[in-house]
KOLFIKE-809050 format. One record per residue (C-alpha): residue number from 1; chain; x, y, z; residue in one letter. Coordinates in Angstrom, 2 decimals, always signed. Layout:
<nodes>
NODE pos unit       x       y       z code
NODE NUM    A       X       Y       Z    A
...
</nodes>
This chain:
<nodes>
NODE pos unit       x       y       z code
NODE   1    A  -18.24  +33.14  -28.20    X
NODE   2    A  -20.00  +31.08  -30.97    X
NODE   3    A  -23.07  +28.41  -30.58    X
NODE   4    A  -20.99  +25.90  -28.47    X
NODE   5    A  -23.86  +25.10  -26.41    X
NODE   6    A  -25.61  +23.03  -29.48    X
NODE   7    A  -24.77  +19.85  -28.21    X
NODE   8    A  -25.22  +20.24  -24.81    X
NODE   9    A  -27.72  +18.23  -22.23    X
NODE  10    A  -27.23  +20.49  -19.29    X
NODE  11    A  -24.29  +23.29  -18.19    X
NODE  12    A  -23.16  +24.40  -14.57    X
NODE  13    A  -22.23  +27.34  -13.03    X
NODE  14    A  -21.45  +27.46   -9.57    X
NODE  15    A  -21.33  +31.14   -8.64    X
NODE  16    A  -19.89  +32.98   -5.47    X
NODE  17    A  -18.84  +36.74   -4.85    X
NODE  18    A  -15.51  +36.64   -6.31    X
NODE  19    A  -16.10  +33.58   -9.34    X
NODE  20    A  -17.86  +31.62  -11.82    X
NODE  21    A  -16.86  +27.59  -11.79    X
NODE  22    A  -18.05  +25.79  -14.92    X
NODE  23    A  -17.12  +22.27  -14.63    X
NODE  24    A  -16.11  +20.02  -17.07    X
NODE  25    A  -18.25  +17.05  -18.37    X
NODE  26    A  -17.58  +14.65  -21.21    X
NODE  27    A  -20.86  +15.60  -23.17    X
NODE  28    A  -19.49  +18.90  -23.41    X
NODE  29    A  -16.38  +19.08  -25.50    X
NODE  30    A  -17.52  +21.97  -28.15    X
NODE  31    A  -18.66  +24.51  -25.18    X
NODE  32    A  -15.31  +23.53  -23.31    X
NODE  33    A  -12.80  +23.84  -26.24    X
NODE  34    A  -15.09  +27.72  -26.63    X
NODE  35    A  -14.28  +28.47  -22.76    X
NODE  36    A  -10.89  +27.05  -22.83    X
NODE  37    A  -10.28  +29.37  -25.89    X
NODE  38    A  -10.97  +32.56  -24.45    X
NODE  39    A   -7.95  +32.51  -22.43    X
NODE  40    A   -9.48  +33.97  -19.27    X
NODE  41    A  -10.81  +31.11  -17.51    X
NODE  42    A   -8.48  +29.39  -15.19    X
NODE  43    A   -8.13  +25.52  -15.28    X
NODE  44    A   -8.44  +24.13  -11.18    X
NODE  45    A   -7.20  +20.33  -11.86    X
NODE  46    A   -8.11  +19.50   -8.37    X
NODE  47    A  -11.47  +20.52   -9.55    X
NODE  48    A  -12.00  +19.43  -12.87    X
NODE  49    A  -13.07  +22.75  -13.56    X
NODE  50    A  -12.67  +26.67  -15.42    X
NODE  51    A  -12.74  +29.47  -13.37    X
NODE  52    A  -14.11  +32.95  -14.46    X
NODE  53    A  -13.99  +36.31  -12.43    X
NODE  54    A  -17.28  +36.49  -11.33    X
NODE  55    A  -18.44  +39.47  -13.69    X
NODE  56    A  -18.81  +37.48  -16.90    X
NODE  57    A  -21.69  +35.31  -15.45    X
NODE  58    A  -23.86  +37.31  -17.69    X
NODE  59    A  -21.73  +36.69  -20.68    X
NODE  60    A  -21.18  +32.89  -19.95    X
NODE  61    A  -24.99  +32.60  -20.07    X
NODE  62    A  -24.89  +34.58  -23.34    X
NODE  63    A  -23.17  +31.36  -24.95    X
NODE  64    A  -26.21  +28.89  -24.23    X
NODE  65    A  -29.40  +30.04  -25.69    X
NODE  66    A  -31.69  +28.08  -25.25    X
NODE  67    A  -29.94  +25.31  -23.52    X
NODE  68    A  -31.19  +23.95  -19.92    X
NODE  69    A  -28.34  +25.33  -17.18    X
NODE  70    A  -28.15  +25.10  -13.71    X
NODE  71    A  -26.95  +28.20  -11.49    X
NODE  72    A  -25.62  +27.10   -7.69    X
NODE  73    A  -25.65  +30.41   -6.01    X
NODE  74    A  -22.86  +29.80   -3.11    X
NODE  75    A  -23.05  +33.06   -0.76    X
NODE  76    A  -23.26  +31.02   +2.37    X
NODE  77    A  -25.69  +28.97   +1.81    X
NODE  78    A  -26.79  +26.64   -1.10    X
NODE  79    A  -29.33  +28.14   -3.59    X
NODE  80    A  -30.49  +26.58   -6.85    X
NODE  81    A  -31.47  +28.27   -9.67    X
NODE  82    A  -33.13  +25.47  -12.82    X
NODE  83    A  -33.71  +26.35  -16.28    X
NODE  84    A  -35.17  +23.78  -18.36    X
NODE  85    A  -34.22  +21.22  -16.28    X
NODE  86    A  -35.38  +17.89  -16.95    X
NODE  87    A  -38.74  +20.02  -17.87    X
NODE  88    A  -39.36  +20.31  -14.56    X
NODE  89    A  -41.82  +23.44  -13.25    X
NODE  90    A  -40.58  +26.23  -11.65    X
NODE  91    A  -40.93  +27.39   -8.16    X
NODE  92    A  -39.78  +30.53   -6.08    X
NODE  93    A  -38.39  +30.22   -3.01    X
NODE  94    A  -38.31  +33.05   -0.11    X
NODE  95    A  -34.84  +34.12   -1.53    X
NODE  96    A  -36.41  +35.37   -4.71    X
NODE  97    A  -34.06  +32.32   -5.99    X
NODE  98    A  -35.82  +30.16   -9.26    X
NODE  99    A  -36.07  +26.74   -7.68    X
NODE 100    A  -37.98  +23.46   -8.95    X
NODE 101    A  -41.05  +22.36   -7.57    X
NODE 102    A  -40.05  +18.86   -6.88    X
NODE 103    A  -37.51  +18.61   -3.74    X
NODE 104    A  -34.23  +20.15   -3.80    X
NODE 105    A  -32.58  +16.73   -2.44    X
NODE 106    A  -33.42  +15.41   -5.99    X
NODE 107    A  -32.12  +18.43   -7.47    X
NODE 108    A  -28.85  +17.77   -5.24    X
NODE 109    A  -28.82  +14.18   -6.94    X
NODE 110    A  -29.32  +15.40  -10.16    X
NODE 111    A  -26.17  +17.42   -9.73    X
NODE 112    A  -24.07  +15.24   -7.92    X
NODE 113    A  -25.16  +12.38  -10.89    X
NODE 114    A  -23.09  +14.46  -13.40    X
NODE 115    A  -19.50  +14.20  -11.00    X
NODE 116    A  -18.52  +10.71  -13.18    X
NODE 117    A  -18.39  +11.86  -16.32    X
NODE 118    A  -14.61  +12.17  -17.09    X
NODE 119    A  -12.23  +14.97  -18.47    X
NODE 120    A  -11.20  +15.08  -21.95    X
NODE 121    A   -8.57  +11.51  -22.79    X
NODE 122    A   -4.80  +12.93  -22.80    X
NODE 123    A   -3.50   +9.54  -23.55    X
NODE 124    A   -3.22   +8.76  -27.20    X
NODE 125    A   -3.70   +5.69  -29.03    X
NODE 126    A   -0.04   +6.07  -30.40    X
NODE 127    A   +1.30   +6.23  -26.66    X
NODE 128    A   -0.93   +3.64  -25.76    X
NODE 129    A   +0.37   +1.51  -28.66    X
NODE 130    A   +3.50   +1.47  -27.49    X
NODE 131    A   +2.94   +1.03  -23.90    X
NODE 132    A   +0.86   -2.49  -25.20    X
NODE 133    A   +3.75   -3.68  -27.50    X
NODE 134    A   +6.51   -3.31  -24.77    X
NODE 135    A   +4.21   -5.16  -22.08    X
NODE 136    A   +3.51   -7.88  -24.57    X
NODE 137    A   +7.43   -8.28  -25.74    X
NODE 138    A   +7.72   -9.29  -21.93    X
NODE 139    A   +4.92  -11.81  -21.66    X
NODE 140    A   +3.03   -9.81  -19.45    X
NODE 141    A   -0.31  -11.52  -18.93    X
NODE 142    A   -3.75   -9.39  -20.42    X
NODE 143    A   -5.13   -8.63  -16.98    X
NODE 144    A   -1.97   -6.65  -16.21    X
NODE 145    A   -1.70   -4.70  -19.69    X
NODE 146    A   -5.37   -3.80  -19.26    X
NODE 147    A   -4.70   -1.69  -15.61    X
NODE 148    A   -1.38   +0.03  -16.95    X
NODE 149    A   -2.84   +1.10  -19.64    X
NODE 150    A   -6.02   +2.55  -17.35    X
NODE 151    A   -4.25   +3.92  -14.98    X
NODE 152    A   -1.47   +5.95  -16.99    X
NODE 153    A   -4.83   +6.96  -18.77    X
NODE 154    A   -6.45   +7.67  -15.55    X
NODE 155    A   -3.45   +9.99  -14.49    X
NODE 156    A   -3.31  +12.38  -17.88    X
NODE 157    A   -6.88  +12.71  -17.63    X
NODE 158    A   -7.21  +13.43  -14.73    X
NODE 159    A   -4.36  +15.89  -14.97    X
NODE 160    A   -4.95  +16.98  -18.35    X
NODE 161    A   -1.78  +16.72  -19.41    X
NODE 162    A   -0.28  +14.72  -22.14    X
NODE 163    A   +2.07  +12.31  -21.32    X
NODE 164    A   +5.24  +13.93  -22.02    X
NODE 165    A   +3.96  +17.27  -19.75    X
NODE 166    A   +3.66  +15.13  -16.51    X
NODE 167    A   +5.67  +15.81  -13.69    X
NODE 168    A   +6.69  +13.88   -9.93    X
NODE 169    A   +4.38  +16.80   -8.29    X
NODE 170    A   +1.86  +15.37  -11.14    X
NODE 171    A   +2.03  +11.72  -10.11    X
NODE 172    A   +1.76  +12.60   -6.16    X
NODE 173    A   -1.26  +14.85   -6.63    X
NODE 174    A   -2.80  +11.99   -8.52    X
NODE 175    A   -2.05   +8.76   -6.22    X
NODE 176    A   -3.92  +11.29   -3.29    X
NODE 177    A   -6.78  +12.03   -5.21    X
NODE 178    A   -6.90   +8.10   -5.48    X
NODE 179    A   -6.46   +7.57   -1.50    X
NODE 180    A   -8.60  +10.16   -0.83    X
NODE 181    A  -11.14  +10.53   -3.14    X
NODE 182    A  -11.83   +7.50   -4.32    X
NODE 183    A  -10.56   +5.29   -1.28    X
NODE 184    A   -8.50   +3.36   -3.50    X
NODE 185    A   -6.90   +0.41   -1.18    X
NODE 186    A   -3.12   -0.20   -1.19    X
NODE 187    A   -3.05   -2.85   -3.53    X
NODE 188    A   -4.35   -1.00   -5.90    X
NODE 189    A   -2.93   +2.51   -5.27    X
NODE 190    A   +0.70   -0.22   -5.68    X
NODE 191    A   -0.17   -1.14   -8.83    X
NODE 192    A   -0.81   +2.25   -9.99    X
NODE 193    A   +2.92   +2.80   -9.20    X
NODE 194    A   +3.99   +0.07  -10.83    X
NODE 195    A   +1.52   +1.38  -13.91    X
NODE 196    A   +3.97   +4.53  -13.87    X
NODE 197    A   +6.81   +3.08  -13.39    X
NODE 198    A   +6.65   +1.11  -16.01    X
NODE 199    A   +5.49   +3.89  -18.62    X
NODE 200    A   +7.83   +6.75  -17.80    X
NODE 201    A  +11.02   +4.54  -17.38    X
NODE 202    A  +10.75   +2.17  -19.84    X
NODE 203    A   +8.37   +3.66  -22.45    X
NODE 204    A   +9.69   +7.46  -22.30    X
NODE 205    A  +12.69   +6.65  -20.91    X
NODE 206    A  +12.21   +9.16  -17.85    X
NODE 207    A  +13.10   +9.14  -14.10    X
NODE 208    A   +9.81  +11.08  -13.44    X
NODE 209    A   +8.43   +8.04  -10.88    X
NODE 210    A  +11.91   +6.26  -10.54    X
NODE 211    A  +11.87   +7.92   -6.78    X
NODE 212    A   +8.00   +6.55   -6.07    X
NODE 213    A   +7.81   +5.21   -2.69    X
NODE 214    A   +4.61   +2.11   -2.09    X
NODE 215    A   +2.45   +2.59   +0.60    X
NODE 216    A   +2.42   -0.42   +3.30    X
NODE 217    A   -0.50   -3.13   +2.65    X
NODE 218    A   -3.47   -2.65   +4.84    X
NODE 219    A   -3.41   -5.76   +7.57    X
NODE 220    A   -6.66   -6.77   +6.74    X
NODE 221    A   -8.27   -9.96   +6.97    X
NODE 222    A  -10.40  -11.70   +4.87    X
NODE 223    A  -13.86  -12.35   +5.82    X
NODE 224    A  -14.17  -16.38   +6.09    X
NODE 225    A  -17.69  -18.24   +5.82    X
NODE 226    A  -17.79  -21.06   +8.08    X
NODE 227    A  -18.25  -24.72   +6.78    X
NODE 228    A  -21.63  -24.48   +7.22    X
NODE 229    A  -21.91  -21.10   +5.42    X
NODE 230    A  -21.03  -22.69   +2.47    X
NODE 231    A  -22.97  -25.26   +2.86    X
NODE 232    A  -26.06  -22.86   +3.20    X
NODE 233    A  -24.87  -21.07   +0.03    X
NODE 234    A  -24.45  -24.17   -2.16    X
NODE 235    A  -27.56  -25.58   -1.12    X
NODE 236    A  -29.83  -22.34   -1.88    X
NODE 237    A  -28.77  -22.94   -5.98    X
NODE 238    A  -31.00  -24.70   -7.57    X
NODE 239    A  -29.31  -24.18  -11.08    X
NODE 240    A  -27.20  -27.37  -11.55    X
NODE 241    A  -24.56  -25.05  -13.15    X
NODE 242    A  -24.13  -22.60  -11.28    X
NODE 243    A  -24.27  -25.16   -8.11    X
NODE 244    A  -21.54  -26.76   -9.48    X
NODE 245    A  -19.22  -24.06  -10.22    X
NODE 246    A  -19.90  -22.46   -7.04    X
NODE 247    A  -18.77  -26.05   -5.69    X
NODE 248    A  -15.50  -26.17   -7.62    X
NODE 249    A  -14.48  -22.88   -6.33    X
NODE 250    A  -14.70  -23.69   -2.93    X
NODE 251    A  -13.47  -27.20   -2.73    X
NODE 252    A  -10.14  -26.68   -5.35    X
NODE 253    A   -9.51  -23.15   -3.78    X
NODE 254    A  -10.11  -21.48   -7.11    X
NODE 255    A   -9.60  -18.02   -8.32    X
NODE 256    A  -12.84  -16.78  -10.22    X
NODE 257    A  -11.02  -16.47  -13.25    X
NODE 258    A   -9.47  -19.90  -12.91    X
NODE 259    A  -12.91  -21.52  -12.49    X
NODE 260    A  -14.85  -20.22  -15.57    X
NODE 261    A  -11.56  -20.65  -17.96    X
NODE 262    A  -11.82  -24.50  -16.57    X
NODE 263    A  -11.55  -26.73  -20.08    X
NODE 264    A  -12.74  -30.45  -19.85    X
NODE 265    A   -9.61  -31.95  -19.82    X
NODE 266    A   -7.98  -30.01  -17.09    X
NODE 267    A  -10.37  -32.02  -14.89    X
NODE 268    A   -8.22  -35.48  -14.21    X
NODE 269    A  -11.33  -37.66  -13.04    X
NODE 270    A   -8.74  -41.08  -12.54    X
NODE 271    A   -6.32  -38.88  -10.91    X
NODE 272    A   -8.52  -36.99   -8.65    X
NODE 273    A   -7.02  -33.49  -10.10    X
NODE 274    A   -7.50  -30.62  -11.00    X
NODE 275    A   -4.84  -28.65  -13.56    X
NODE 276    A   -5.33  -24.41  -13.31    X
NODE 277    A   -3.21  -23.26  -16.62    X
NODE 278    A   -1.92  -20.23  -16.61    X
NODE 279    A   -3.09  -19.21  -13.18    X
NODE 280    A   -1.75  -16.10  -11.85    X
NODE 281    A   +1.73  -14.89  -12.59    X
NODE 282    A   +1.42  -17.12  -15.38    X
NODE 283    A   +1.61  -20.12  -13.30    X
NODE 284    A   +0.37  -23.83  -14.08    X
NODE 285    A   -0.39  -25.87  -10.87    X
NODE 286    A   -2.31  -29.08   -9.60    X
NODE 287    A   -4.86  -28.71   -6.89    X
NODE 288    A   -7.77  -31.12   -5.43    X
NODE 289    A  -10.80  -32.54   -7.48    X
NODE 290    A  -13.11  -33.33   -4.11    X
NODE 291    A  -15.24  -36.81   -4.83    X
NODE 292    A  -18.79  -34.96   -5.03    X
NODE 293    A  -17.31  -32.90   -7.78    X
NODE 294    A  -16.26  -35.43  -10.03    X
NODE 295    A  -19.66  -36.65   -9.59    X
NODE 296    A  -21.04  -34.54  -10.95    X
NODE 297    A  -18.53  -33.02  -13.79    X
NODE 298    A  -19.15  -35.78  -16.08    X
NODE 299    A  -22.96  -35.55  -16.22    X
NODE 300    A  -22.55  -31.92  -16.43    X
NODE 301    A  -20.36  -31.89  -19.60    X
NODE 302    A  -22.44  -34.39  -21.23    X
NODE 303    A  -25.53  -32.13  -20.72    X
NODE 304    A  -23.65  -29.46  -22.51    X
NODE 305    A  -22.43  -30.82  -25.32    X
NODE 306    A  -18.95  -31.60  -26.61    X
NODE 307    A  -16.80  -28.05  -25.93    X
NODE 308    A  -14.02  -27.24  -24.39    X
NODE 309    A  -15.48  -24.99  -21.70    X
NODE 310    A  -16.54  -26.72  -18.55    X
NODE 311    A  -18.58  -23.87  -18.11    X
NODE 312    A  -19.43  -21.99  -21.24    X
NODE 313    A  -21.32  -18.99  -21.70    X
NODE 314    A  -22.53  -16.77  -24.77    X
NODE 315    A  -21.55  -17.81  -27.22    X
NODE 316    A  -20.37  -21.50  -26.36    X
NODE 317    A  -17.57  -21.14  -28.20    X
NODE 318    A  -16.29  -18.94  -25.00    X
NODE 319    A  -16.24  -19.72  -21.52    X
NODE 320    A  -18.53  -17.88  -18.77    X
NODE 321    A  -17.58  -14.83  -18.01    X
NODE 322    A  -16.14  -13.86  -14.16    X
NODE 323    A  -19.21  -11.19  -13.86    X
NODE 324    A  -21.56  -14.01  -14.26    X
NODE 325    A  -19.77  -15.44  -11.97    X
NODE 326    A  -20.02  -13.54   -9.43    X
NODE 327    A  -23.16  -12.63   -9.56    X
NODE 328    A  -24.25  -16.06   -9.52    X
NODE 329    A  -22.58  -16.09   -6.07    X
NODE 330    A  -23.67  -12.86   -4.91    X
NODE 331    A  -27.21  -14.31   -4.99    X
NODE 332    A  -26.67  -17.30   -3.58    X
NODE 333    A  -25.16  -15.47   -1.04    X
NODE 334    A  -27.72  -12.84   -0.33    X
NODE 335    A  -30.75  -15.96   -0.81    X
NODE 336    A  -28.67  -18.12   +2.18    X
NODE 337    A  -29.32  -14.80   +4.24    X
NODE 338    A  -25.42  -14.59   +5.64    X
NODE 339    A  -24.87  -10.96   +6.96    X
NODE 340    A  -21.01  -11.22   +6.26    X
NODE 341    A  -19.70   -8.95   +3.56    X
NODE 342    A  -18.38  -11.87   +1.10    X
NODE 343    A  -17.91  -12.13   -2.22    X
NODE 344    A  -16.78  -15.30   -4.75    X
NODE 345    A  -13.24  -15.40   -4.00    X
NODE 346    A  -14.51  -15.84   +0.09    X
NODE 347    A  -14.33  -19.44   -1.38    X
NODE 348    A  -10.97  -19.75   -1.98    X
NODE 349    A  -10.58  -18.04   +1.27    X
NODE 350    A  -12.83  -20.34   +3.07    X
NODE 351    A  -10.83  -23.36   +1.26    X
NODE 352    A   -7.58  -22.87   +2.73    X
NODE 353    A   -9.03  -21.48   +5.96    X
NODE 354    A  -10.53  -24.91   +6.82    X
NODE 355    A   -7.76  -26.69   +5.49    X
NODE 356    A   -5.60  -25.61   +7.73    X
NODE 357    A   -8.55  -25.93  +10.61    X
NODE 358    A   -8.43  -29.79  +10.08    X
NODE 359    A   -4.98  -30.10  +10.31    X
NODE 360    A   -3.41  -29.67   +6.76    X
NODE 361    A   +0.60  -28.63   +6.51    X
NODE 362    A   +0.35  -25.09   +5.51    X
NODE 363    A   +2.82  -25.81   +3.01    X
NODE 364    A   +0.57  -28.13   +1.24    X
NODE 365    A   -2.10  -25.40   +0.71    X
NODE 366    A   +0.39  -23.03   -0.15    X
NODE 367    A   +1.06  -25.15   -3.13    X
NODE 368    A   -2.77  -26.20   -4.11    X
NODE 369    A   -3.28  -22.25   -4.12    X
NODE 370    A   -0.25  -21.11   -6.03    X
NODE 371    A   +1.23  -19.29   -3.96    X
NODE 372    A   +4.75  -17.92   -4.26    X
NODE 373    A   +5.49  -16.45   -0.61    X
NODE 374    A   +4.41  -18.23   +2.31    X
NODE 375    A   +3.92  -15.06   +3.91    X
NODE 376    A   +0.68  -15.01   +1.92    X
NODE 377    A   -0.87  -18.60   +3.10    X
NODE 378    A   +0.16  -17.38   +6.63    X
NODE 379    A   -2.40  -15.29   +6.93    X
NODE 380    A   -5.13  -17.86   +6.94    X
NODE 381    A   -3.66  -18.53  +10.01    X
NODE 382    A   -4.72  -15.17  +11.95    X
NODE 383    A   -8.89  -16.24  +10.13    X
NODE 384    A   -8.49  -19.82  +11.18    X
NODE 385    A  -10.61  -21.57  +14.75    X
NODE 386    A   -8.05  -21.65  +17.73    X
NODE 387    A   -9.95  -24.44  +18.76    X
NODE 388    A   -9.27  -26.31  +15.54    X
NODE 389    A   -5.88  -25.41  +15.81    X
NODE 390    A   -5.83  -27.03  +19.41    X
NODE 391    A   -5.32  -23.92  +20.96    X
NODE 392    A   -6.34  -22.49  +24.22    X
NODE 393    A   -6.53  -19.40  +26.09    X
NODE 394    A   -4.43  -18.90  +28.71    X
NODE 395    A   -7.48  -18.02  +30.91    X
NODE 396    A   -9.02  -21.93  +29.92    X
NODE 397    A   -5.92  -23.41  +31.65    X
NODE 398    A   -6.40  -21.68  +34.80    X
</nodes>
């Protein structure tokens, strides 16, 4: 079988009475392409694995010399058998089965650690060429070229399939595996439709997920902080920044992208504006500049110099990026002590949410957020206080 183990960290076999698994792991391609070649190895896609007959364990240990490997012995209960591992010591258990000293949950961990690393790329740079050139011919914006071309990616490599080779039964399996496996919401599991769409009709020039029915959205509904939440959060930053970007999110209704890409003179201080270019759907719109903010903006972008960033980051000549972002919020959050499950775009949630407590049209904030559908700002109104809304129970009338 040749030396196809010289590159290897670790190999698996996961052994029962009737077959040898080997799966596949990135680090691995020289030993893979060796299996593969043999021809009697099944590929199990659902897996991400070879199969063998169970009688050439001895001979798949033949090809790794040397190497550390891990046996799972599967004949009803879980066994472990470590070579070399991690030069850990060895150990016998009452089975007679080679085990490590150290506790088999870490062993477990060990294994389970190795379940990311991801099957060989199926997508080329040549089909992924094209894909980019079409989106960009159309003006679609970078965020959007970024997730078709991951999850057309996503799908031959997790099918191992080139492109061309996919079928409908290929695109099903795939959008379960993300719904099931990976508990992929339905936004996401949309836009990995729309991903296909896109590439098989209008880049091959196929019909192969033309018949692709969405899911329905999940009704949930954001998770709000309260006025004084906010308040809570904003005041545990001490960082004059970060306190003031965490303070234009919340009081314009932001988007985290739309707050770091702020430049200096979309902030209208005589106006009492703010302008978001190129929001999403490659939108421009006007929202609020509150009073305390444009307090504070212009002593801000003195302190840093003359840029264009409101908020720049590394180097200056960029802006901050939206991970910095939000983990500036995420400890603000977790220092304020709030046991809700928010994160930085709560803000713009909380924004419209108490708009529309105190009294504001709801068409109003469905312009200041950009939306297109009103259907979207409605559903503020399901997270928004009855009370502010002058509603009562029926039971308080009684």
């Amino acid at each position: 079988m040749g030396n196809w183990g010289t590159i290897m960290d670790v190999v698996y076999l996961v052994c029962d009475a009737s077959s040898v698994r080997v799966p596949y792991f990135g680090t691995e391609q020289q030993l893979f392409s060796g299996l593969m070649s043999r021809g009697n190895g099944v590929w199990d896609r659902t897996r991400s694995e070879l199969v063998f007959k169970s009688e050439v364990r001895n001979e798949l240990l033949g090809c790794i010399p040397g190497k550390p490997f891990v046996i799972i012995e599967e004949n009803g209960s879980l066994r472990l058998g470590i070579h070399g591992f991690f030069g850990r010591p060895w150990g016998k258990n009452t089975a007679g089965v080679a085990v490590p000293s150290g506790p088999v949950a870490q062993v477990k961990a060990d294994v389970a650690a190795f379940d990311t690393i991801p099957l060989p790329d199926k997508f080329s740079e040549s089909w992924q060429t094209k894909l980019e050139n079409l989106m960009r011919s159309r003006k679609y914006s970078l965020r959007t070229q970024r997730a078709y071309v991951y999850y057309n990616r996503l799908l031959c490599r997790n099918m191992q399939k080139e492109p061309e080779e996919i079928c409908q039964e290929d695109i099903t399996d795939f959008l379960a595996t993300l719904e099931k496996d990976r508990k992929y919401s339905a936004s996401s599991l949309n836009l990995a439709i729309s991903a296909t769409k896109f590439f098989y009709g209008r880049v091959l020039g196929t019909k192969v997920a033309s018949e692709r029915r969405r899911p329905r959205h999940d009704g949930l509904l954001p998770q709000v902080p309260s006025q004084e939440e906010v308040g809570r959060i904003i005041d545990t930053e001490s960082n004059p920044k970060h306190r003031l970007l965490l303070m234009l999110a919340y009081s314009a209704g932001l988007r985290v992208g739309e707050v770091v890409a702020l430049r200096r003179e979309d902030i209208d201080l005589s106006r009492g504006m703010i302008y978001v270019r190129q929001g999403k759907g490659r939108k421009d719109r006007c929202t609020l500049l509150s009073e305390k903010v444009a307090q504070l903006v212009g002593g801000h972008c003195a302190a840093h110099g003359a840029g264009d960033w409101v908020f720049p980051g590394q180097p200056a000549d960029k802006h901050l990026t939206i991970r910095s972002a939000q983990r500036i919020f995420d400890k603000a959050a977790r220092r304020s002590g709030i046991a809700k499950k928010i994160s930085i775009h709560s803000l713009r949630h909380a924004f419209a949410t108490h708009l529309l407590e105190a009294g504001t049209d709801i068409r109003y904030i469905q312009t200041l957020l950009g939306h297109t559908s009103i259907r979207t700002t409605e559903r503020y109104t399901h997270v928004a206080r009855q009370s502010a809304l002058r509603l009562k129970s029926p039971l308080d009338t009684l």
